[in-house]
C-alpha positions as CSV (number, residue, x, y, z in Angstrom):
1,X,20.5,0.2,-16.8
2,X,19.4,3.0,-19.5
3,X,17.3,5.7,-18.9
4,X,16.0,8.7,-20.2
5,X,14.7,11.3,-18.0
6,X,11.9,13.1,-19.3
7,X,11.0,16.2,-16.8
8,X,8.4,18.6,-18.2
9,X,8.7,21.8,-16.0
10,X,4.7,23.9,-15.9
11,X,2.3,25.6,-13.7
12,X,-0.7,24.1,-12.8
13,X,-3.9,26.6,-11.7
14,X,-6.1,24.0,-10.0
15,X,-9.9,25.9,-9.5
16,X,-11.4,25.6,-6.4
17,X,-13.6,22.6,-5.9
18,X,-17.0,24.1,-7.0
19,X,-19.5,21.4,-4.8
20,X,-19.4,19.1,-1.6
21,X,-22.0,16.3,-0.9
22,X,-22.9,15.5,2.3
23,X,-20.1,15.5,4.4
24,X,-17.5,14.1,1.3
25,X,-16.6,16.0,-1.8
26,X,-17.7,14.7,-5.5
27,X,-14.6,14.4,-7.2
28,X,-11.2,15.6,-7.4
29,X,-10.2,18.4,-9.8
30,X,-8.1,16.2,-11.9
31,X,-11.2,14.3,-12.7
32,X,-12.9,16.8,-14.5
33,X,-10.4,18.3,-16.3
34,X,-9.8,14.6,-17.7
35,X,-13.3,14.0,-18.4
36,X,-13.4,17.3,-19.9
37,X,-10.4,16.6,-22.2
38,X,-12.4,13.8,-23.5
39,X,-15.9,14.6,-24.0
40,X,-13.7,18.2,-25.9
41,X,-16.9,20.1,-24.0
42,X,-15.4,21.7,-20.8
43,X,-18.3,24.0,-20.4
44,X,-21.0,20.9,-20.6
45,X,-19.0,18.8,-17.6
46,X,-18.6,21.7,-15.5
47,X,-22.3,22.6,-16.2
48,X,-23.5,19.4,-15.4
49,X,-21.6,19.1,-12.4
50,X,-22.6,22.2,-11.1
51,X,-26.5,20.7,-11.3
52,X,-25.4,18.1,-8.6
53,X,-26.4,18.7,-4.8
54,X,-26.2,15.2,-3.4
55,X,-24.6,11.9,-4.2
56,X,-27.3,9.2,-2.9
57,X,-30.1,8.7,-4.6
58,X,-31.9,9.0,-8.7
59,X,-33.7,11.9,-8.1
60,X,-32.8,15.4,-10.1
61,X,-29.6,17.1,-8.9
62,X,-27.8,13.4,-7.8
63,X,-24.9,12.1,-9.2
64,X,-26.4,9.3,-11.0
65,X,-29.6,11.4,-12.6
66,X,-27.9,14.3,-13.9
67,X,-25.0,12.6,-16.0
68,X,-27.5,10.3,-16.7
69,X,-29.8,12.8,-18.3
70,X,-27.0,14.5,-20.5
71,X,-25.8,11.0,-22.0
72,X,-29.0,10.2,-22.7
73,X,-29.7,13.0,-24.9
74,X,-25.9,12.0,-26.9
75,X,-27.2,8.9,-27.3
76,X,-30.6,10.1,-29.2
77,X,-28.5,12.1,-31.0
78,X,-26.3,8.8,-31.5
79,X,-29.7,6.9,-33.0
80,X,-31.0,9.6,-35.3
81,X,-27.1,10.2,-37.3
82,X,-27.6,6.3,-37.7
83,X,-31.2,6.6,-39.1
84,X,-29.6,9.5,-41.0
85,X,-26.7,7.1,-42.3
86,X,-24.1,9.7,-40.3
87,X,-21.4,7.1,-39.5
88,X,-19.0,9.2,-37.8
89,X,-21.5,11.5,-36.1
90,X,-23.2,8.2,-34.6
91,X,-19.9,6.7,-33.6
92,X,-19.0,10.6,-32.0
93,X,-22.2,10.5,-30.3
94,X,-22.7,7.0,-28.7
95,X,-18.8,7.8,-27.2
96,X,-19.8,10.7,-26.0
97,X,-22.9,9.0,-24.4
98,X,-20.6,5.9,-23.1
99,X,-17.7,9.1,-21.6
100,X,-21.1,10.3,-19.8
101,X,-22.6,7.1,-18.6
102,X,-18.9,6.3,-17.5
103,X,-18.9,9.0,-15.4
104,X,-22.2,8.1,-14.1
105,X,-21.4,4.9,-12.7
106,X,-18.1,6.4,-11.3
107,X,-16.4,5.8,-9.2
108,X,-17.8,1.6,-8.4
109,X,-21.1,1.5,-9.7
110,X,-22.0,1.2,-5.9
111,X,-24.4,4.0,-5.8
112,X,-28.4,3.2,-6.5
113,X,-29.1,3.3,-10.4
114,X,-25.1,3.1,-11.0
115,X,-25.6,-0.3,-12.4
116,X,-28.0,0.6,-15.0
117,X,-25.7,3.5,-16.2
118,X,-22.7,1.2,-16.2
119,X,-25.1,-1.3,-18.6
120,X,-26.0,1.6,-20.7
121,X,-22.2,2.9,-21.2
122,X,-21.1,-0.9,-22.1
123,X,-24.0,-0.8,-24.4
124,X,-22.6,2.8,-26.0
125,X,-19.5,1.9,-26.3
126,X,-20.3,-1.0,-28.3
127,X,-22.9,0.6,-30.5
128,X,-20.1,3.0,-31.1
129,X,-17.6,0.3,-31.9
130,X,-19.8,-1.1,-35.0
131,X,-18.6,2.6,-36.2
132,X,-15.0,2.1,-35.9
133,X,-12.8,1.4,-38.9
134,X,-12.3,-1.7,-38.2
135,X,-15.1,-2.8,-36.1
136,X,-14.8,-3.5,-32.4
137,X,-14.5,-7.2,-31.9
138,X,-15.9,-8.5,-28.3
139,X,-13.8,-11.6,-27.4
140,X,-14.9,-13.6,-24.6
141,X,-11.6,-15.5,-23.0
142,X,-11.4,-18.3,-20.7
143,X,-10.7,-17.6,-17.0
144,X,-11.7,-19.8,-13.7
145,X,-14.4,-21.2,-15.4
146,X,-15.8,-18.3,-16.6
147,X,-14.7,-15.7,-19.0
148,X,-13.4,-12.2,-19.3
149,X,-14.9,-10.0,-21.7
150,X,-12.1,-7.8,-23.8
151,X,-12.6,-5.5,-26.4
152,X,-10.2,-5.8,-29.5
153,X,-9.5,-2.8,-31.7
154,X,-7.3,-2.9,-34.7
155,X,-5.6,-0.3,-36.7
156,X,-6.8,0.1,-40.0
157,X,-3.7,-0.8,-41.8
158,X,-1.9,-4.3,-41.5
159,X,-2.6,-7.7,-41.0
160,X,-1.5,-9.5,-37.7
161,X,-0.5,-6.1,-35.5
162,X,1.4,-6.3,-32.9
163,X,-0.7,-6.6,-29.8
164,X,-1.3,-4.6,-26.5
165,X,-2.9,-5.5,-23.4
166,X,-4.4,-2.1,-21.8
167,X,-6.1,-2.2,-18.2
168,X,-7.1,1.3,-16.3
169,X,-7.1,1.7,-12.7
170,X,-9.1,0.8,-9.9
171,X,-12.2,3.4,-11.1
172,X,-10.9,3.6,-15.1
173,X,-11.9,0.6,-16.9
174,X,-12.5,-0.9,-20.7
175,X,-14.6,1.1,-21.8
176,X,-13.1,4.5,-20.8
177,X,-10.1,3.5,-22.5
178,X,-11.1,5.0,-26.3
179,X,-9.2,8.4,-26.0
180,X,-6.3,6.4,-24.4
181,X,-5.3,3.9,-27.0
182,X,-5.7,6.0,-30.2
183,X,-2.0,6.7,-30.3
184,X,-1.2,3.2,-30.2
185,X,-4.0,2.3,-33.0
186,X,-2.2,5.1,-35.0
187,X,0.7,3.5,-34.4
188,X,0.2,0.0,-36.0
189,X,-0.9,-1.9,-32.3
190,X,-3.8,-3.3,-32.2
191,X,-5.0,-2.9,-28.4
192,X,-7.0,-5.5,-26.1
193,X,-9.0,-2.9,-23.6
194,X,-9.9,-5.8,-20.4
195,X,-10.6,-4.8,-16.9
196,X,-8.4,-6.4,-13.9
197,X,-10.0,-9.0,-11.5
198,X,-12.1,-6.7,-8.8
199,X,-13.1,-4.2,-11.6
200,X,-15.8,-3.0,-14.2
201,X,-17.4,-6.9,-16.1
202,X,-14.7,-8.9,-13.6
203,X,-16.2,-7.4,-10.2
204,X,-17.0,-10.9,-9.6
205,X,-13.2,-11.8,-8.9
206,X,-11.7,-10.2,-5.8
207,X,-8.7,-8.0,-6.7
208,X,-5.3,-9.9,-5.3
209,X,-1.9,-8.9,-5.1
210,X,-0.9,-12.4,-7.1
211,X,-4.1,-11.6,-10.0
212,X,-1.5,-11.7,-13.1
213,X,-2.8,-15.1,-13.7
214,X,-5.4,-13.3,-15.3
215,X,-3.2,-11.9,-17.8
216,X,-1.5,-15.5,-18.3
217,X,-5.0,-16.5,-19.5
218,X,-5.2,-13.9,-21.7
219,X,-1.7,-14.0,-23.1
220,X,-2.6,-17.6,-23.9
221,X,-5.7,-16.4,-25.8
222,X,-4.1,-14.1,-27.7
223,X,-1.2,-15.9,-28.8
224,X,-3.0,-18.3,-31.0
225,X,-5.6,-15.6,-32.6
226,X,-5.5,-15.0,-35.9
227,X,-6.1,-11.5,-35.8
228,X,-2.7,-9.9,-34.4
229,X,0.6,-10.9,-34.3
230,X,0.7,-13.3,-31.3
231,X,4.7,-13.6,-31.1
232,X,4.8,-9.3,-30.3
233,X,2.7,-8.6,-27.2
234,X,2.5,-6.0,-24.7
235,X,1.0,-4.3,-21.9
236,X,0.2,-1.3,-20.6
237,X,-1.2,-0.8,-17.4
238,X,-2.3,2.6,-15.7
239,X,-2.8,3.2,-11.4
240,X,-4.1,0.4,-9.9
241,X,-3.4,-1.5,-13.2
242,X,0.1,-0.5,-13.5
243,X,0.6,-2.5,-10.6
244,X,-0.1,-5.4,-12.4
245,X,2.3,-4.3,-15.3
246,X,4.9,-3.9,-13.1
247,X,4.4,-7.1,-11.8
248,X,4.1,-8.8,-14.8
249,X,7.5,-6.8,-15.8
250,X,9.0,-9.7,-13.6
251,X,7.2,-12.5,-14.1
252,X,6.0,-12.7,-17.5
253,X,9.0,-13.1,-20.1
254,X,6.4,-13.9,-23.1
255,X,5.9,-9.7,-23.0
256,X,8.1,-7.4,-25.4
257,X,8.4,-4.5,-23.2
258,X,6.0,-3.0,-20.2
259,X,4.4,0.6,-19.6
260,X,3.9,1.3,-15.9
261,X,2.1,4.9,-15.3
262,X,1.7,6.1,-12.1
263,X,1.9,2.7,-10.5
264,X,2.0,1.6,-6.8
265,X,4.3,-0.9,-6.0
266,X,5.1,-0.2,-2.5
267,X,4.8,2.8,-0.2
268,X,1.9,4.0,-2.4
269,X,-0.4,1.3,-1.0
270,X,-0.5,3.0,2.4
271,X,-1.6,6.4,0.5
272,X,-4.6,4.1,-1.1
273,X,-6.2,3.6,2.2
274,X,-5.5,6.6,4.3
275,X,-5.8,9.9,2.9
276,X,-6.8,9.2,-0.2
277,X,-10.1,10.6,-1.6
278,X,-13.9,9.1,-1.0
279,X,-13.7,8.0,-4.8
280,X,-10.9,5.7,-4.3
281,X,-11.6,4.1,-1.1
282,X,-15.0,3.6,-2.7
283,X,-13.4,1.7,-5.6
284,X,-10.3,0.1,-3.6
285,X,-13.0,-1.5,-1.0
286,X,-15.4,-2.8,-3.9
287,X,-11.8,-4.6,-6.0
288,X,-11.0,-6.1,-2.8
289,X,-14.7,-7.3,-1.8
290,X,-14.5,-5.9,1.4
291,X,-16.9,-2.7,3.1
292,X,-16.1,0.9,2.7
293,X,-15.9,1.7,6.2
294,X,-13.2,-1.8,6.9
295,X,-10.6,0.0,7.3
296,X,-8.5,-3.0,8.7
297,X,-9.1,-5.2,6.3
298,X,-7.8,-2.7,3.5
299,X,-4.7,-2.0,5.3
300,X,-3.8,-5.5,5.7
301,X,-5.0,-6.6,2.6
302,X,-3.1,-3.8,0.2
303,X,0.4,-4.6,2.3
304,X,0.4,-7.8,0.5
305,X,0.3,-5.7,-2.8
306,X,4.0,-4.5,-2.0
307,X,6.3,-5.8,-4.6
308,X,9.5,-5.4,-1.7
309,X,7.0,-7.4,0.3
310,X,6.2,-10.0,-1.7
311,X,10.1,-10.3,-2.7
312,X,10.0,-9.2,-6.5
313,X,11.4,-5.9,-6.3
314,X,14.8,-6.7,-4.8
315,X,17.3,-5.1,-6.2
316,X,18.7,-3.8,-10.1
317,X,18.1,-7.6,-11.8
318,X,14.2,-7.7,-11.1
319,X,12.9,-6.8,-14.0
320,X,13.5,-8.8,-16.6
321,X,11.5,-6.8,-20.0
322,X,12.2,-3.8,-21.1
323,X,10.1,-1.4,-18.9
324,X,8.7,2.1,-19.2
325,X,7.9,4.0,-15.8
326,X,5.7,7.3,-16.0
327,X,4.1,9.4,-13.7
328,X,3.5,13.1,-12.3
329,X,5.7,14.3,-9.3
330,X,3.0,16.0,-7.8
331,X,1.0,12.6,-7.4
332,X,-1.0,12.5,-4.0
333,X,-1.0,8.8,-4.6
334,X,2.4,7.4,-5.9
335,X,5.2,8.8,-4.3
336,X,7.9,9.8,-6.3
337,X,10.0,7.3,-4.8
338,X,8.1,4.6,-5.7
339,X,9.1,5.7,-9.8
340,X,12.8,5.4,-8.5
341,X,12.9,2.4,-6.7
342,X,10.2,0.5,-10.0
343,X,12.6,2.2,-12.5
344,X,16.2,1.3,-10.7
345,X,14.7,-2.8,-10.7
346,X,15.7,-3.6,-14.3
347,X,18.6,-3.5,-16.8
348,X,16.6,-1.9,-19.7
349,X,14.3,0.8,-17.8
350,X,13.1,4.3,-19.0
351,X,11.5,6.8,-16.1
352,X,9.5,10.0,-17.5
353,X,8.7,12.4,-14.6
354,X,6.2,14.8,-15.4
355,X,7.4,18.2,-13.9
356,X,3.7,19.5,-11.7
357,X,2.0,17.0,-12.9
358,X,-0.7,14.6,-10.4
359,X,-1.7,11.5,-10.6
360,X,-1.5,9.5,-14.2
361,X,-0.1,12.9,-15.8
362,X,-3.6,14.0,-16.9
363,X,-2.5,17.4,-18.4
364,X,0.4,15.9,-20.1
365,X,-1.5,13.3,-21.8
366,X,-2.0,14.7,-25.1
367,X,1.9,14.9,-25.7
368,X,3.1,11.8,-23.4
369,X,0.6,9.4,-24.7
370,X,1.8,9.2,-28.2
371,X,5.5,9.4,-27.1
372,X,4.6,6.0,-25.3
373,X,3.5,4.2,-28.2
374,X,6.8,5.5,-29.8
375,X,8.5,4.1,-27.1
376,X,6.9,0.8,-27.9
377,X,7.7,0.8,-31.4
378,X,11.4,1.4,-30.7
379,X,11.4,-1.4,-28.1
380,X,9.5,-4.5,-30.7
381,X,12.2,-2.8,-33.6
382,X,15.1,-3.6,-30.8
383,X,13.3,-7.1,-30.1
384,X,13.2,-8.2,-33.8
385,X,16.8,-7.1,-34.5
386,X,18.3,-9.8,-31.4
């Protein structure tokens, strides 16, 4: 096996958490210093944050209303730079209004009025993809006789890039993913944005520990478009997602290499069930199709998620694609251990440990994510010289 260790040392300050609701609190710290990062306007999501008193309801000062309120004013700014001809300000704008509406529906669009702000941050996201240089393309793929909607960007140069497959996690779906894939789109990929069975458009599917078969169906999609290079594919996959990518790491010898980050493939399931916060038993319980309060039925159902369990991660010949593993060591979530034991499966494995970091690395992004989409370069260079 190869490996390079990548072990940022720093100091986190977390702040204080600044509101509770009820008896739960709204979010972890992480979140909004993400979702601060990518709206580039700190001082606007901690205002608006601080405007929220209660998490039921649509009234002023609950969840929904007042993130609600502030992407609806992006997204009349997003209308009049169109009317003004103001491409890039109306593309800025309407992603600013999706980021918002995003956050609105978070964590499971379970919450009254979360539906219509998950319908209103598809509907930005897309307006802002008419904007993008090349346009978003909405692809509708076949899947258990229905279909799964994906969203296809392409890089500006090249014809036929080489293709990834991107799914967030449990709570982080398609079309949160803008700031995430720009360094691949800078790097030549193309990327297919999709949400996993259990999540965002494919909430009608139960999340299940053996779901890849959705990823099959889009692999067979793919392969024969003519817009990307169907013979050089990829996937990354991030939390609840990365599950899926290491999975398919094992099972799925049509894929070039395989990015991990911060993904549970065995202890880590018990941590998604007890201990973890509100927001994720909130999503967990909606992927699986099963009541917040079922505590049973989670347990039992994520134990089939184990990779050891299920006999795939057993021993240094499991992986069989060359496989990236990334997380924080400070991740409340996935235990360090779970890295070791993902990255130690495979021949041709990389592990990047993020030195203080939590869950999915958030304030390493900025220098990890384009270091990724180097590492994926190096990997289809490798593939094309065998």
């Amino acid at each position: 096996m190869t490996r390079n260790l990548l072990f940022l040392l720093c100091v986190l300050v977390f702040l204080s958490s600044v509101a509770a609701a009820e008896d739960e609190a709204f979010v972890e710290e992480r979140r909004l210093k993400l979702w601060s990062k990518q709206l580039h306007n700190p001082d606007l999501i901690r205002s608006t944050y601080l405007r929220i008193n209660h998490l039921r309801g649509e009234d002023p000062g609950s969840w929904v209303y007042e993130w609600s309120q502030i992407a609806n004013y992006f997204t009349n700014k997003a209308i009049a730079y169109e009317a003004s001809e103001q491409p890039e300000n109306a593309r800025d704008a309407y992603l600013d209004a999706a980021k918002l509406y995003g956050v609105a529906r978070f964590p499971a669009k379970t919450l009254p009025g979360q539906l219509e702000a998950y319908r209103q941050h598809l509907k930005s996201y897309q307006n802002a993809g008419r904007f993008f240089e090349p346009p978003l393309q909405v692809l509708q793929i076949p899947f258990d006789d229905g279909h799964i909607t994906g969203y296809l960007h392409l890089p500006e140069e090249g014809e036929k890039p080489p293709l990834i497959l991107w799914n967030g996690g449990i709570d982080t779906w398609k079309g949160d993913s803008y700031s995430h894939i720009q360094p691949y789109l800078t790097a030549g990929f193309a990327v297919l944005s999709f949400d996993v069975l259990g999540t965002g458009e494919s909430s009608d599917w139960a999340a299940r520990f053996d779901a890849t078969d959705l990823h099959s169906a889009v692999l067979e999609y793919m392969q024969k478009s003519p817009l990307v290079d169907g013979t050089a594919i990829a996937h990354v996959g991030f939390s609840f997602s990365g599950y899926y990518a290491a999975r398919l790491s094992m099972t799925e010898p049509r894929l070039f290499a395989v990015i991990a980050a911060c993904a549970p493939v065995d202890k880590a399931w018990d941590n998604m069930v007890v201990g973890a916060p509100w927001e994720i038993k909130e999503a967990l319980s909606k992927a699986l199709h099963l009541k917040p309060d079922d505590v049973t039925g989670m347990k039992t159902t994520v134990k089939q998620f184990s990779l050891v369990s299920q006999g795939l991660l057993a021993g240094p010949n499991s992986v069989k694609v060359p496989l990236l593993v990334v997380d924080g060591d400070k991740d409340n979530l996935v235990p360090v251990s779970d890295l070791h034991l993902l990255a130690d499966a495979g021949q041709e494995t990389d592990l990047w440990i993020m030195g203080g970091d939590a869950h999915c690395f958030g304030q390493y992004r900025s220098i990890v994510m384009p270091k990724m989409a180097d590492w994926l370069n190096e990997k289809l260079e490798q593939r094309k010289q065998q």
